[in-house]
Jmol script that loads the backbone (N, CA, C; Angstrom):
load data "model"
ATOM      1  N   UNK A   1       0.838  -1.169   0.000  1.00  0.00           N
ATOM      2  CA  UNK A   1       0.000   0.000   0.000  1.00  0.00           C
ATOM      3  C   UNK A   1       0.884   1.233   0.000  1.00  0.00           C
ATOM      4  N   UNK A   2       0.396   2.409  -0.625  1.00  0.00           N
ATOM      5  CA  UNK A   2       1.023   3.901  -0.749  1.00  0.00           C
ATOM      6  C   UNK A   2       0.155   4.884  -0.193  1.00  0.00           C
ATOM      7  N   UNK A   3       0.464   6.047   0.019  1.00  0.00           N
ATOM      8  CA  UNK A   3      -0.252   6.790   0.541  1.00  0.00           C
ATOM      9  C   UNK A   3       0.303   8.291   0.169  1.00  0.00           C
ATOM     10  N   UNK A   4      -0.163   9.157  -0.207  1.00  0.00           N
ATOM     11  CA  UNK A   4       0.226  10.016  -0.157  1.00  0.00           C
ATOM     12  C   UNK A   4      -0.861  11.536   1.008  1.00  0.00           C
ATOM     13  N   UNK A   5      -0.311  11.902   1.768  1.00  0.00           N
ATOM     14  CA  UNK A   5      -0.895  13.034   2.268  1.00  0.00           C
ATOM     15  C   UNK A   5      -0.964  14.242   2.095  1.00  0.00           C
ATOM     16  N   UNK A   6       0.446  14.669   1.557  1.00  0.00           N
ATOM     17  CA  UNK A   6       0.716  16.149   1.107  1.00  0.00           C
ATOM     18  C   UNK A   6      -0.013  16.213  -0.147  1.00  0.00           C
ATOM     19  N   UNK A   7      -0.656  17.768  -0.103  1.00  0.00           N
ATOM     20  CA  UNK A   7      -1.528  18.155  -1.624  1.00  0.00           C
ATOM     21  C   UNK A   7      -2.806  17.096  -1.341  1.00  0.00           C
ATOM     22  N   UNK A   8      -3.388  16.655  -2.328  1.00  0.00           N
ATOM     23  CA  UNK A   8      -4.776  15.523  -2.475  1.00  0.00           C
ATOM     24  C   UNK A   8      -4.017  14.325  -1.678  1.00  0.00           C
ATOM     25  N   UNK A   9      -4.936  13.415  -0.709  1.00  0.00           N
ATOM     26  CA  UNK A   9      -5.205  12.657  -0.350  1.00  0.00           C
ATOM     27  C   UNK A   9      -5.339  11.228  -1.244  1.00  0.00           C
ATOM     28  N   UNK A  10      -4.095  10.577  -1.350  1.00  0.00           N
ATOM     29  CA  UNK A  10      -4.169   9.807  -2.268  1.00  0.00           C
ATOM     30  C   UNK A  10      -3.274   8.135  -1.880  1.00  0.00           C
ATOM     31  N   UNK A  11      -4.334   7.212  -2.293  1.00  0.00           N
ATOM     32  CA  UNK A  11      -3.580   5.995  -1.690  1.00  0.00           C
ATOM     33  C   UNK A  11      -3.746   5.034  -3.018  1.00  0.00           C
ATOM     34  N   UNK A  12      -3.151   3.448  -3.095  1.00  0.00           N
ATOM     35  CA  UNK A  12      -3.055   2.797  -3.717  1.00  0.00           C
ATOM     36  C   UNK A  12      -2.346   1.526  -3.390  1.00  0.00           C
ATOM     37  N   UNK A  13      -3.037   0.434  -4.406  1.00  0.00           N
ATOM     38  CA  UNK A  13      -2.655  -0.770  -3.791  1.00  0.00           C
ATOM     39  C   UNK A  13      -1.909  -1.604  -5.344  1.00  0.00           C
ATOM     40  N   UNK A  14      -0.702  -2.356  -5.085  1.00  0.00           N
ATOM     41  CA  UNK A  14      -0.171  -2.617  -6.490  1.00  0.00           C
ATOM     42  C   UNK A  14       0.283  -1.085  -7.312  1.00  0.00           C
ATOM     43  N   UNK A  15       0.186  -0.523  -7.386  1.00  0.00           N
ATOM     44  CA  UNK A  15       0.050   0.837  -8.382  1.00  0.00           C
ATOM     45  C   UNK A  15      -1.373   1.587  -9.191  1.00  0.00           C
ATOM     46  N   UNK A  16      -2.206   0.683  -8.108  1.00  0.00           N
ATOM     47  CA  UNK A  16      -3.903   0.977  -8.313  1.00  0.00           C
ATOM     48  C   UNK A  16      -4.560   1.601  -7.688  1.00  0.00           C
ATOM     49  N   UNK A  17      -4.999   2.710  -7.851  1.00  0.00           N
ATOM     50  CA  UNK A  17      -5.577   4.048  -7.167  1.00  0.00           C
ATOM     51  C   UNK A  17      -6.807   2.989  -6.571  1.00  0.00           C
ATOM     52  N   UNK A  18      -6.668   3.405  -5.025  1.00  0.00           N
ATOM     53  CA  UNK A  18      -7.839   2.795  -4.155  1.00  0.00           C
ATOM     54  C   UNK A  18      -9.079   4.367  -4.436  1.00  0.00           C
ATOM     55  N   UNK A  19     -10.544   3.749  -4.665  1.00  0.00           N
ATOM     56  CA  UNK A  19     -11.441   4.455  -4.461  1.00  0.00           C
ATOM     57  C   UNK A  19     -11.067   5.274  -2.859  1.00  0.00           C
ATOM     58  N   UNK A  20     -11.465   6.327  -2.408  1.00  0.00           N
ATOM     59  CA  UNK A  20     -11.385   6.651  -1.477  1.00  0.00           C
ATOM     60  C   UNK A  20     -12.694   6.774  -0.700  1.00  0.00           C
ATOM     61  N   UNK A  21     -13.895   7.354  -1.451  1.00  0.00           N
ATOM     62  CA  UNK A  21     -14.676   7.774  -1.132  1.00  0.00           C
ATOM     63  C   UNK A  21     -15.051   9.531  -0.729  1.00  0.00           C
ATOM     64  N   UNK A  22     -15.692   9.538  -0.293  1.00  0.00           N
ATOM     65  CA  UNK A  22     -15.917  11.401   0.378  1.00  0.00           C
ATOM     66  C   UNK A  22     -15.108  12.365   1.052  1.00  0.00           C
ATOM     67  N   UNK A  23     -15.096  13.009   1.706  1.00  0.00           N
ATOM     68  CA  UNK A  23     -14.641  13.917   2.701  1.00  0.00           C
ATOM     69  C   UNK A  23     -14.052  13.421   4.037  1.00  0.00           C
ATOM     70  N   UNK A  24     -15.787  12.578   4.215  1.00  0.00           N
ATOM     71  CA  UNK A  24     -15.451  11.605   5.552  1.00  0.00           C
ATOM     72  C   UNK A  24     -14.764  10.518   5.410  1.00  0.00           C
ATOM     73  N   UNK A  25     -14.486  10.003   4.732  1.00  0.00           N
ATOM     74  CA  UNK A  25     -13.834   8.658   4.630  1.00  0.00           C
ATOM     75  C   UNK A  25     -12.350   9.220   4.645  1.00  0.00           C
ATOM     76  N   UNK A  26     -12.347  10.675   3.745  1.00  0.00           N
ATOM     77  CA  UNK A  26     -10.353  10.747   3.652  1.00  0.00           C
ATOM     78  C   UNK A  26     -10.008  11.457   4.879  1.00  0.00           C
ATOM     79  N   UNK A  27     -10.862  12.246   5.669  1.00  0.00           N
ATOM     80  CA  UNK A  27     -10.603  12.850   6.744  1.00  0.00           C
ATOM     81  C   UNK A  27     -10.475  11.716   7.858  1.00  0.00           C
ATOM     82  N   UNK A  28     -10.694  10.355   7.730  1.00  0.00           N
ATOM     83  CA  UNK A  28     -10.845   9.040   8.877  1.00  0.00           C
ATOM     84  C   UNK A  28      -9.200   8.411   8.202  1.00  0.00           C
ATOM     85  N   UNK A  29      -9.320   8.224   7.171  1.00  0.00           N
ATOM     86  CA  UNK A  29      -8.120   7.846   6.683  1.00  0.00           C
ATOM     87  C   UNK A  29      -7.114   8.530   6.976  1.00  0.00           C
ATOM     88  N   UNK A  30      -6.836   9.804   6.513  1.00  0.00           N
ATOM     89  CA  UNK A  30      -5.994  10.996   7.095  1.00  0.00           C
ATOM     90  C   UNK A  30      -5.288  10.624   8.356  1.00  0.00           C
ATOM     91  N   UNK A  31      -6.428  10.626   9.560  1.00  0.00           N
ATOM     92  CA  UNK A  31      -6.096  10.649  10.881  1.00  0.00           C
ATOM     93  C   UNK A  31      -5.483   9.369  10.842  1.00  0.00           C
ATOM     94  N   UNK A  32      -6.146   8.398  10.054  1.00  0.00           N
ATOM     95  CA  UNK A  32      -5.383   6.592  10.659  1.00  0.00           C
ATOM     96  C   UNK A  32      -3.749   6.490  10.211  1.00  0.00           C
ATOM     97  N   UNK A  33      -3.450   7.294   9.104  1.00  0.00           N
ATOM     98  CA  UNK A  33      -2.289   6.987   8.500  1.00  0.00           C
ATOM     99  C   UNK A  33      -1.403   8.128   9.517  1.00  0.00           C
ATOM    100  N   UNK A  34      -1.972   9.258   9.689  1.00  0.00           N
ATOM    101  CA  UNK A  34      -1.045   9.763  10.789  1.00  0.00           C
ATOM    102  C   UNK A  34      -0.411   9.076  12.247  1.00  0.00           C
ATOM    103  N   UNK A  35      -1.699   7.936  12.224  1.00  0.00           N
ATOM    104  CA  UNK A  35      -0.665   7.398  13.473  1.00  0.00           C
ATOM    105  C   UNK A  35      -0.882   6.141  13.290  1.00  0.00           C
ATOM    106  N   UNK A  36      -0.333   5.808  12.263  1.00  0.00           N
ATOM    107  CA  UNK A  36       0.199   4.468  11.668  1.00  0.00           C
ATOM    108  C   UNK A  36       0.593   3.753  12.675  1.00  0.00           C
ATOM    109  N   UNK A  37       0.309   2.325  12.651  1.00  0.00           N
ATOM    110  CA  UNK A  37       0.729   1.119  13.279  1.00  0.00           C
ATOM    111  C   UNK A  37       0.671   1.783  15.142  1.00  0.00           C
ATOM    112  N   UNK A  38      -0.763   2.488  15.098  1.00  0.00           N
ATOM    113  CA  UNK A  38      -0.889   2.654  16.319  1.00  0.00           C
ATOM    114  C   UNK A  38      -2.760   2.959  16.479  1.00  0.00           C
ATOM    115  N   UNK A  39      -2.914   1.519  17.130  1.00  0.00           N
ATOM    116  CA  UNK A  39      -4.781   2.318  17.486  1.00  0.00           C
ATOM    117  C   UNK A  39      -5.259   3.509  17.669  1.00  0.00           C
ATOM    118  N   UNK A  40      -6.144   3.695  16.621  1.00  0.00           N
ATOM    119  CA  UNK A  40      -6.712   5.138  17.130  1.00  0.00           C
ATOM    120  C   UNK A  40      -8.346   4.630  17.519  1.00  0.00           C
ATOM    121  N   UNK A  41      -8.324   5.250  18.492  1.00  0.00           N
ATOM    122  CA  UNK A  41     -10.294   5.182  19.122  1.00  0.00           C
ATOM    123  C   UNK A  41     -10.717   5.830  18.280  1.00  0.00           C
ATOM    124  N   UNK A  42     -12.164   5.852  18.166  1.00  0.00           N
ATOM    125  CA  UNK A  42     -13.024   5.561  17.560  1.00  0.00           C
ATOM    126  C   UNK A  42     -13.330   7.670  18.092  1.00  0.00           C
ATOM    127  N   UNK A  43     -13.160   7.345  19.097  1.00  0.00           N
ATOM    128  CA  UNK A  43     -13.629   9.047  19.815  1.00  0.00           C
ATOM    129  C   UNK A  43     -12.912   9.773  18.712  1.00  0.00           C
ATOM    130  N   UNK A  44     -11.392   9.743  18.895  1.00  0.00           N
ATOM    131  CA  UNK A  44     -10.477  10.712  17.779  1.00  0.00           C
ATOM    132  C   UNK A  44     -11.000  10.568  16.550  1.00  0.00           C
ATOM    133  N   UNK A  45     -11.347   9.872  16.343  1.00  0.00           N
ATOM    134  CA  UNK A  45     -11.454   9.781  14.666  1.00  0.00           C
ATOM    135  C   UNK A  45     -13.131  10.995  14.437  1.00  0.00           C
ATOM    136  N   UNK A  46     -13.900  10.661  15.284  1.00  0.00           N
ATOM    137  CA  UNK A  46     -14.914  11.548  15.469  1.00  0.00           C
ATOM    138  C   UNK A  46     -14.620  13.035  15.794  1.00  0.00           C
ATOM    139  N   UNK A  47     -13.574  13.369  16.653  1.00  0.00           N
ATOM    140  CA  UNK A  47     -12.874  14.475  16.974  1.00  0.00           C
ATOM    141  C   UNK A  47     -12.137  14.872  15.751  1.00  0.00           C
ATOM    142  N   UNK A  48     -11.940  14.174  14.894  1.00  0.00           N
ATOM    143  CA  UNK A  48     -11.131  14.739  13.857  1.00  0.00           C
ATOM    144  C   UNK A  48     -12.081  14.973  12.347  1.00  0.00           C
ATOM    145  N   UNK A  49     -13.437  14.620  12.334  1.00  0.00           N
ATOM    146  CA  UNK A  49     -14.460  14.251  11.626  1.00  0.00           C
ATOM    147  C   UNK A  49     -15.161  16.027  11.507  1.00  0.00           C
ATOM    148  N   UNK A  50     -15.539  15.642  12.829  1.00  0.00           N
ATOM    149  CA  UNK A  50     -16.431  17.014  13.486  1.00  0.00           C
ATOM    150  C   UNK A  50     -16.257  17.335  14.057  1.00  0.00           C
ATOM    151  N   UNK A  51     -14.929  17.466  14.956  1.00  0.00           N
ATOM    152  CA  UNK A  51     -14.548  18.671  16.470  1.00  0.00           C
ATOM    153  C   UNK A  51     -15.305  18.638  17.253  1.00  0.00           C
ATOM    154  N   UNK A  52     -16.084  19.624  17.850  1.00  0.00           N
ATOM    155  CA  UNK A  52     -16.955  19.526  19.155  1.00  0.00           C
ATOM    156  C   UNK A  52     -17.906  19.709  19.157  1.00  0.00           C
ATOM    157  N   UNK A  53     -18.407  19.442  17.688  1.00  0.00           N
ATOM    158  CA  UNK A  53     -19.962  19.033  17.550  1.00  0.00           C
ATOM    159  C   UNK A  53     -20.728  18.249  16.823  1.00  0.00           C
ATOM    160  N   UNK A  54     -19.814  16.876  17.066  1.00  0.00           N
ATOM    161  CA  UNK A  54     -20.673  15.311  16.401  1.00  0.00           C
ATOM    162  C   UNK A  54     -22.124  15.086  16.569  1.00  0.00           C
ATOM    163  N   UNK A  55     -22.276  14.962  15.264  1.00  0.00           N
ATOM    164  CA  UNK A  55     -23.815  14.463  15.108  1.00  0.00           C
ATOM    165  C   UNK A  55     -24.015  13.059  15.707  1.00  0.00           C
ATOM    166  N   UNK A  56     -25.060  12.904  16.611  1.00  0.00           N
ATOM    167  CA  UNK A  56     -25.397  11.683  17.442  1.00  0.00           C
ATOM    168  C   UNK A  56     -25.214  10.669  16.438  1.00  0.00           C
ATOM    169  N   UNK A  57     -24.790  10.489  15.674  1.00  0.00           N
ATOM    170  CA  UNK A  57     -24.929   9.202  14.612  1.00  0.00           C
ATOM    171  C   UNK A  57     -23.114   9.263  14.860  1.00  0.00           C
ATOM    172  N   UNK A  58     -22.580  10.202  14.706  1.00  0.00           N
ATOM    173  CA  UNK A  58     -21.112   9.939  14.328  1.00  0.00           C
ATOM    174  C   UNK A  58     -20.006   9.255  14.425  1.00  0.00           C
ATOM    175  N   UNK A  59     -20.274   8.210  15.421  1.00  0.00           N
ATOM    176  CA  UNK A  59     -20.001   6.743  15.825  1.00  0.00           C
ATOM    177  C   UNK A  59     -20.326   5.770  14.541  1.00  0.00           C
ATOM    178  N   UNK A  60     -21.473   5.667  14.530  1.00  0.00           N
ATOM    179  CA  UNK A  60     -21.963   5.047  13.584  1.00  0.00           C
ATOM    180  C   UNK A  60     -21.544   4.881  12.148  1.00  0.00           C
ATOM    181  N   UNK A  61     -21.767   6.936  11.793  1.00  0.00           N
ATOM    182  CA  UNK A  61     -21.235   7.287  10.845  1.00  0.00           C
ATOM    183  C   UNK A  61     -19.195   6.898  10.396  1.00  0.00           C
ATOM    184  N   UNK A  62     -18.422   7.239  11.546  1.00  0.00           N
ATOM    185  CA  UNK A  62     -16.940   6.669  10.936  1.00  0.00           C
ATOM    186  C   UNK A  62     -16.955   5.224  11.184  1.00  0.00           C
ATOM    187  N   UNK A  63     -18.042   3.987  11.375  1.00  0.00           N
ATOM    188  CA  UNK A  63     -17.536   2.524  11.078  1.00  0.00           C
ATOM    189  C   UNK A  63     -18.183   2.707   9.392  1.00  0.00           C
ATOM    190  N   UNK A  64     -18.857   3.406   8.876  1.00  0.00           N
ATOM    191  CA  UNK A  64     -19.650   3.463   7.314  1.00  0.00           C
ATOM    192  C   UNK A  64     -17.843   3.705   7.087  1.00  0.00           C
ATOM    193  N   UNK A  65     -17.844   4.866   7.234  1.00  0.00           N
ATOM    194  CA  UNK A  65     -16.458   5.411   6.039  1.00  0.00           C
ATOM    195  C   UNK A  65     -15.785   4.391   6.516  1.00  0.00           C
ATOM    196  N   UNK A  66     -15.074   3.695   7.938  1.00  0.00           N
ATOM    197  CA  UNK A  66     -14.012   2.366   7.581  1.00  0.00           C
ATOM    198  C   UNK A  66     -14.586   0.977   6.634  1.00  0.00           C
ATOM    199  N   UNK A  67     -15.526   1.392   6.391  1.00  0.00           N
ATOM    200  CA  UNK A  67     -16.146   0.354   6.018  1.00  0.00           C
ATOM    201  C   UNK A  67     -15.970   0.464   4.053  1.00  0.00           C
ATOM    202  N   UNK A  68     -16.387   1.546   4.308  1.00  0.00           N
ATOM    203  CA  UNK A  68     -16.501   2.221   2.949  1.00  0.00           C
ATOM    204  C   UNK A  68     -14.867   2.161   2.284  1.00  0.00           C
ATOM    205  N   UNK A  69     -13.423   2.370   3.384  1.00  0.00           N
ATOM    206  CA  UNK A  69     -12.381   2.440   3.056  1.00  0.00           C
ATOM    207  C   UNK A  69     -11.775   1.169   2.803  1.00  0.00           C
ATOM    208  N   UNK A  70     -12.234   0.471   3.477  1.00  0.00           N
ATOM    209  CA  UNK A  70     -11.847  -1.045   3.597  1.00  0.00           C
ATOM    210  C   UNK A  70     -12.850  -1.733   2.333  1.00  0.00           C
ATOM    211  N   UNK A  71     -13.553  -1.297   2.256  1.00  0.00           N
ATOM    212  CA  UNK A  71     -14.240  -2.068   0.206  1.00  0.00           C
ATOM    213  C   UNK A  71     -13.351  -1.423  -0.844  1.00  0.00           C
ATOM    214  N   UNK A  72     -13.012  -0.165  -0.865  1.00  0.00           N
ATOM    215  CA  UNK A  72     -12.033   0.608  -1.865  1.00  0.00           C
ATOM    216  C   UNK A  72     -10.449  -0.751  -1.695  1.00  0.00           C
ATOM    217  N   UNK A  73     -10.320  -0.119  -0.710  1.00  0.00           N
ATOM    218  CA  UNK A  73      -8.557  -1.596  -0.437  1.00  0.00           C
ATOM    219  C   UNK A  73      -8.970  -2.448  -1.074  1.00  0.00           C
ATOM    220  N   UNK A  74     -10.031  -2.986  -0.462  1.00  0.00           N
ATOM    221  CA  UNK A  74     -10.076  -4.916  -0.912  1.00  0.00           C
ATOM    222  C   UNK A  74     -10.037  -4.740  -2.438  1.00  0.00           C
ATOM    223  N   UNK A  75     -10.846  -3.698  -3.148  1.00  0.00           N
ATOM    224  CA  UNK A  75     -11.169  -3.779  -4.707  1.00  0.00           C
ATOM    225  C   UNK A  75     -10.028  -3.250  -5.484  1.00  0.00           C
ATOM    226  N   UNK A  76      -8.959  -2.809  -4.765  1.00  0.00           N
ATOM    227  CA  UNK A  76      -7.676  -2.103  -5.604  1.00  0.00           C
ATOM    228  C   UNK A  76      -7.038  -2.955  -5.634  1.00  0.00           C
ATOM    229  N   UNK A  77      -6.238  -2.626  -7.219  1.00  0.00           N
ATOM    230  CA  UNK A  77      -5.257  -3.998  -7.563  1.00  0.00           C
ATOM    231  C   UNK A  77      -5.860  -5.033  -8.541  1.00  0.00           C
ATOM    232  N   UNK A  78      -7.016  -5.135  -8.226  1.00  0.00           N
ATOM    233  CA  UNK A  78      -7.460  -6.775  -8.867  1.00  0.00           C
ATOM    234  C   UNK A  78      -7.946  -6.668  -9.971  1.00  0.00           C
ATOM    235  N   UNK A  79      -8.040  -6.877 -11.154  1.00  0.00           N
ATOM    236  CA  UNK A  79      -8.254  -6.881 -12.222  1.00  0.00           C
ATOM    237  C   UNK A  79      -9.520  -7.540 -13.006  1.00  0.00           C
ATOM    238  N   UNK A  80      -9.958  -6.755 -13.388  1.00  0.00           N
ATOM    239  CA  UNK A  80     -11.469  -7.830 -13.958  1.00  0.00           C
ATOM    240  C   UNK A  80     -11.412  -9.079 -14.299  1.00  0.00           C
ATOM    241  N   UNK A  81     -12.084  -9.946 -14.241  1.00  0.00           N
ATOM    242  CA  UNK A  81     -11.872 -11.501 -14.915  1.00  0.00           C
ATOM    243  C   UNK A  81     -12.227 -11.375 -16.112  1.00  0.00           C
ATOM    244  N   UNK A  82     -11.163 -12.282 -16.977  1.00  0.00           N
ATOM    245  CA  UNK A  82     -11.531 -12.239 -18.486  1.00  0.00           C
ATOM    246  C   UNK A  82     -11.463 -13.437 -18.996  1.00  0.00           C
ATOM    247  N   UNK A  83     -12.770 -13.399 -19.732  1.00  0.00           N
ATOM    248  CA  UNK A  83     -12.498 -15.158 -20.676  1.00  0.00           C
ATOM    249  C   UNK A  83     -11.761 -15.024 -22.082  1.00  0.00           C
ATOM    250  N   UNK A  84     -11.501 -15.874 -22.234  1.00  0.00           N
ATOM    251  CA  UNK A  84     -10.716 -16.184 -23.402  1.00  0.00           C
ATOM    252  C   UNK A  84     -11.831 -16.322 -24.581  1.00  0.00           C
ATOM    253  N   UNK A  85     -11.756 -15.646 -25.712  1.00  0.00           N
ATOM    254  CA  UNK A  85     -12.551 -15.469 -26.801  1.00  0.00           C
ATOM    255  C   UNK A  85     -11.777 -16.262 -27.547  1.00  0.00           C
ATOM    256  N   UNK A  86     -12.928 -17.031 -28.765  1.00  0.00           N
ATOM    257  CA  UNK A  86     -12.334 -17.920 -29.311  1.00  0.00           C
ATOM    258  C   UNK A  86     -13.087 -17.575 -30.986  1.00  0.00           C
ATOM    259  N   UNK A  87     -12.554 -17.298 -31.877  1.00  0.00           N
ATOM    260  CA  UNK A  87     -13.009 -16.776 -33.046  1.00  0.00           C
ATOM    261  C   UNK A  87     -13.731 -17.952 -33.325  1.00  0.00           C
ATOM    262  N   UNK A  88     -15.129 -17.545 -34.096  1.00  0.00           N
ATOM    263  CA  UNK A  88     -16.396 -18.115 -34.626  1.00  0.00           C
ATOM    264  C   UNK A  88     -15.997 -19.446 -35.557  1.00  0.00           C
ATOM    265  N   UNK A  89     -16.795 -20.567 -35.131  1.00  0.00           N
ATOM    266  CA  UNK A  89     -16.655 -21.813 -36.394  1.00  0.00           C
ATOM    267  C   UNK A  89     -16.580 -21.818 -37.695  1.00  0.00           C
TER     268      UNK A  89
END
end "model"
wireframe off; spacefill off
backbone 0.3
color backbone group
């Protein structure tokens, strides 16, 4: 995986631009890659979402965007399946 933070918000898997999704998803991402290979709660990520005035859902709302970030990963990289065409009888 790559990541870039400086300028646009930009990651990739193989050399395959991962979907990112919205605002919320790169602002959750943002915060996770800043503190790489270290748990972040669920609170910060909300603190870093909306500051000090989360919408009662906003729990809810950053497992959608990990959720949402984690379907972009899984789908980067992989390549459509293709059958083999076989010219007409």
């Amino acid at each position: 995986m790559s990541s870039r933070i400086l300028g646009p918000l930009r990651a990739g898997v193989d050399g395959e631009p991962v979907d990112l999704g919205g605002g919320r998803a790169r602002l959750v991402l943002a915060a996770l890659l800043l503190d790489a290979d270290r748990p972040v709660p669920v609170g910060r990520l909300v603190d870093v979402v909306w500051g000090d005035r989360p919408p009662a859902s906003a729990r809810a709302e950053v497992g959608v965007a990990v959720s949402g970030l984690r379907r972009g990963f899984r789908g980067a990289g992989r390549r459509p399946a293709t059958r083999p065409s076989t010219p007409p009888p």
